[in-house]
C-alpha positions as CSV (number, residue, x, y, z in Angstrom):
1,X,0.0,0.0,0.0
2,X,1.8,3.0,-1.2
3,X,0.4,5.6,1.5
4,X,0.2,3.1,4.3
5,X,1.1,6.1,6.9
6,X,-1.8,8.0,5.5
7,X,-4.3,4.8,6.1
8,X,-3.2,3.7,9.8
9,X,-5.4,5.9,11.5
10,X,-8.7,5.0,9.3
11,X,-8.0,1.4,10.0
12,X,-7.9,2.1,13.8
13,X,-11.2,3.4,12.9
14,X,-12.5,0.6,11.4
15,X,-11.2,-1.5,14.0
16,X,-12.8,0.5,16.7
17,X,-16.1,1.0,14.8
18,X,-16.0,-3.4,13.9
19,X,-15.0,-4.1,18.1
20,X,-18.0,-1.5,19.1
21,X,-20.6,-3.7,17.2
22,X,-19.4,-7.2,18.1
23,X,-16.3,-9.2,19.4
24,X,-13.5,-9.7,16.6
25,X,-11.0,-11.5,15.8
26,X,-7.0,-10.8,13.8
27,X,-8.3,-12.5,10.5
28,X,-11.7,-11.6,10.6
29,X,-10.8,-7.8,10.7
30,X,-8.0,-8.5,8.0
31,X,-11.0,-10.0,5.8
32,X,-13.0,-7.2,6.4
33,X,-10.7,-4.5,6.0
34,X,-9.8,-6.0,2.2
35,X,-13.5,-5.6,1.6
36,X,-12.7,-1.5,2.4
37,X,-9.5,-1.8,0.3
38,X,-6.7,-2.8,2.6
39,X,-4.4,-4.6,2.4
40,X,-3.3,-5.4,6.0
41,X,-1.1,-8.2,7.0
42,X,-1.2,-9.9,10.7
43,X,2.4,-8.5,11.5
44,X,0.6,-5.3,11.0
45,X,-2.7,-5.8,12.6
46,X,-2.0,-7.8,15.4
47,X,0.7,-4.8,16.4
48,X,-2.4,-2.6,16.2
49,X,-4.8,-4.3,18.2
50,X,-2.4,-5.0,21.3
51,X,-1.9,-1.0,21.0
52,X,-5.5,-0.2,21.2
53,X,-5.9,-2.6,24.0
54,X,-2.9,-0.8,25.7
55,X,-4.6,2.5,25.4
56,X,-8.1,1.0,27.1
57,X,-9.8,1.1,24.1
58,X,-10.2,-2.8,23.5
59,X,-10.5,-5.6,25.9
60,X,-9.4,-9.0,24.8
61,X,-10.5,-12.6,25.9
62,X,-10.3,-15.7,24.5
63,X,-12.3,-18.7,22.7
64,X,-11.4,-22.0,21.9
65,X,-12.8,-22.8,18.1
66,X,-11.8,-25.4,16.0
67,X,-9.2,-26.4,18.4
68,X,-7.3,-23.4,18.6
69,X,-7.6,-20.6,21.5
70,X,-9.0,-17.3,19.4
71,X,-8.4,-14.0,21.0
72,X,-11.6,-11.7,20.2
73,X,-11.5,-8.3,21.0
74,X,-14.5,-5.9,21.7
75,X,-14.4,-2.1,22.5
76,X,-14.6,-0.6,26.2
77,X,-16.3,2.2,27.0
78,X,-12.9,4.4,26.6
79,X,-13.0,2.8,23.2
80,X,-16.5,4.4,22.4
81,X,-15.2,7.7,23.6
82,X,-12.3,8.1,21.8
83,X,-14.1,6.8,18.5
84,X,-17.1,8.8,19.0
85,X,-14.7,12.1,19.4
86,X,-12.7,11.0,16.3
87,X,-16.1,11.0,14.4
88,X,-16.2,14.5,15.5
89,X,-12.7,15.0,13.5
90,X,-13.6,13.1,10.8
91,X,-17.1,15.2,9.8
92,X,-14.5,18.3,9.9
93,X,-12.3,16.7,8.3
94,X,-14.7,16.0,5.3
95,X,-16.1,18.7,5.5
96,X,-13.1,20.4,4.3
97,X,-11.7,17.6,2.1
98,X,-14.8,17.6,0.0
């Protein structure tokens, strides 16, 4: 992705916006993100989602499916905060852009 800098922050979005509806999971997220466009590998996404959970906005626990142990993460109230303010942002944003 040639303007992957540019891109980081709306996939933090997306991941916040996905984790505020239901629980998700690393490949899940990459599968939905390519449906947006992205092309996101897990050595990028996984990085991504311990930082939001670092920052309070995600919350992780674990599943066994399939045999394996599946970490799903869902968004914390924090989470909602700091989306809803970045919704703010982005309407501005647009506003101008467009």
């Amino acid at each position: 992705m040639k303007h992957r800098d540019l891109y980081t922050g709306f996939i933090r979005l997306h991941i916040l916006h996905h984790a505020a509806q239901e629980p998700i999971f690393g490949m899940g997220m990459i599968e939905e993100l390519r449906h947006h466009g992205y092309q996101i590998s897990p050595g990028t996404l996984y990085p991504m989602l311990h930082k939001l959970e670092k920052y309070g906005w995600l919350t992780c626990s674990t599943k066994e499916v399939n045999g394996k142990t599946r970490k799903y993460y869902r968004c914390t109230m924090e989470g909602l905060n700091a989306l809803n303010e970045a919704k703010i942002k982005l309407k501005e944003l647009i506003g101008e852009l467009l």
